[in-house]
C-alpha positions in Angstrom: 79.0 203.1 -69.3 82.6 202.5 -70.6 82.5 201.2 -74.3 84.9 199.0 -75.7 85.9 198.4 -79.4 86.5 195.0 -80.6 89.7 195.2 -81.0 89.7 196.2 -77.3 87.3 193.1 -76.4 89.7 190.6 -78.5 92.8 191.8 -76.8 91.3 191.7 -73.3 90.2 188.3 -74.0 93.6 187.2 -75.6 95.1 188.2 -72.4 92.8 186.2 -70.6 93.0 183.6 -72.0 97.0 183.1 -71.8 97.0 184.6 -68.1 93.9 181.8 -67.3 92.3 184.5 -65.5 88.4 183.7 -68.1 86.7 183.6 -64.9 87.8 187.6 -64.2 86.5 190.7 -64.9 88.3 194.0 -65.7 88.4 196.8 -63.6 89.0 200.2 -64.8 89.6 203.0 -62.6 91.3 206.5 -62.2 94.1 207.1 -60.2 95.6 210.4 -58.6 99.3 210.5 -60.8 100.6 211.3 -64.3 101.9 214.3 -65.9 98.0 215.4 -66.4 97.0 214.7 -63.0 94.9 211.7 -63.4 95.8 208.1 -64.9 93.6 205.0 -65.9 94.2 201.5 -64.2 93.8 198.1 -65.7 93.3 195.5 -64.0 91.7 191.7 -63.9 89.9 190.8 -60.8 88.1 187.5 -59.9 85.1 189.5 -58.3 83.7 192.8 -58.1 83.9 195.3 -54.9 80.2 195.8 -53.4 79.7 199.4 -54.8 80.9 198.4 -58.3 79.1 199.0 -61.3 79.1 195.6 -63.3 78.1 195.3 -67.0 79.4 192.9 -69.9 80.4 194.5 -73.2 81.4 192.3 -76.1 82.0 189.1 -73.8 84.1 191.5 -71.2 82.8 192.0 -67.3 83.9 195.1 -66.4 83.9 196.8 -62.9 84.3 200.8 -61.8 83.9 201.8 -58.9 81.9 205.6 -58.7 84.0 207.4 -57.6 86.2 206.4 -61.1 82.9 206.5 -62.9 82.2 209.7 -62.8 85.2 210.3 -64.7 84.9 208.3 -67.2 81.4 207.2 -68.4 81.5 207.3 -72.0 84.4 206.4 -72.4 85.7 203.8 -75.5 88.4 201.9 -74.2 90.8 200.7 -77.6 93.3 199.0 -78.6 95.8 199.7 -80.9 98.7 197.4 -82.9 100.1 199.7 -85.7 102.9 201.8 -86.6 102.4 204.2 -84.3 102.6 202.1 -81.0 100.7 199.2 -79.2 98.7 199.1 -76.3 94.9 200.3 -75.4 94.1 203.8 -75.5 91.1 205.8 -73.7 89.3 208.1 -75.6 87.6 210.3 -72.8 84.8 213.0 -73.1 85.2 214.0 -69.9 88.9 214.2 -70.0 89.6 218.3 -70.6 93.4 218.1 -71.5 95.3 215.0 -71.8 99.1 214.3 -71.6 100.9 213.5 -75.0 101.1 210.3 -74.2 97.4 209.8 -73.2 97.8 207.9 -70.6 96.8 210.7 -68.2 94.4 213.1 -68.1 92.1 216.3 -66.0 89.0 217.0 -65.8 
């Protein structure tokens, strides 16, 4: 299961909301790339893909496919507005090293 904060669950649906996409879900995956070898992927989509797993977590559908799962269940999606940048972070336990901007990632 992927967690997500509230501050994570507000922003997604802020974004939402002034995209008019309320009727999606969002998908996070892992994709080959970065500086640490592996990145995350946001993105909204209407539907999920047949071998998703689907689950709501405060008001947010999200979909993973299992091959991206096995990466990263457990993992607390956030979001962060202060000082020291904006945008959503991933806080990983199965990430083993991650780059410094932590958008990337092994395992």
């Amino acid at each position: 299961m992927i967690h997500v904060t509230d501050k994570a669950a507000g922003q997604i649906k802020t974004i939402m909301q002034k995209e008019g996409l309320l009727d999606h879900g969002l998908r996070v995956a892992v994709i080959g790339g970065g500086c640490s070898g592996m990145s995350y992927k946001l993105a909204f989509e209407k539907e999920p893909a047949g071998e998703d797993k689907v689950y709501e977590e405060k008001g947010v559908r999200i979909f993973v496919d299992g091959k991206s799962y096995l990466f990263l269940n457990g993992m607390t999606l956030d979001f962060s507005d202060g000082l020291n940048g904006t945008g959503f972070s991933f806080l990983n336990p199965n990430a083993k090293s991650t780059c410094g901007c932590g958008t990337s990632f092994s395992a």
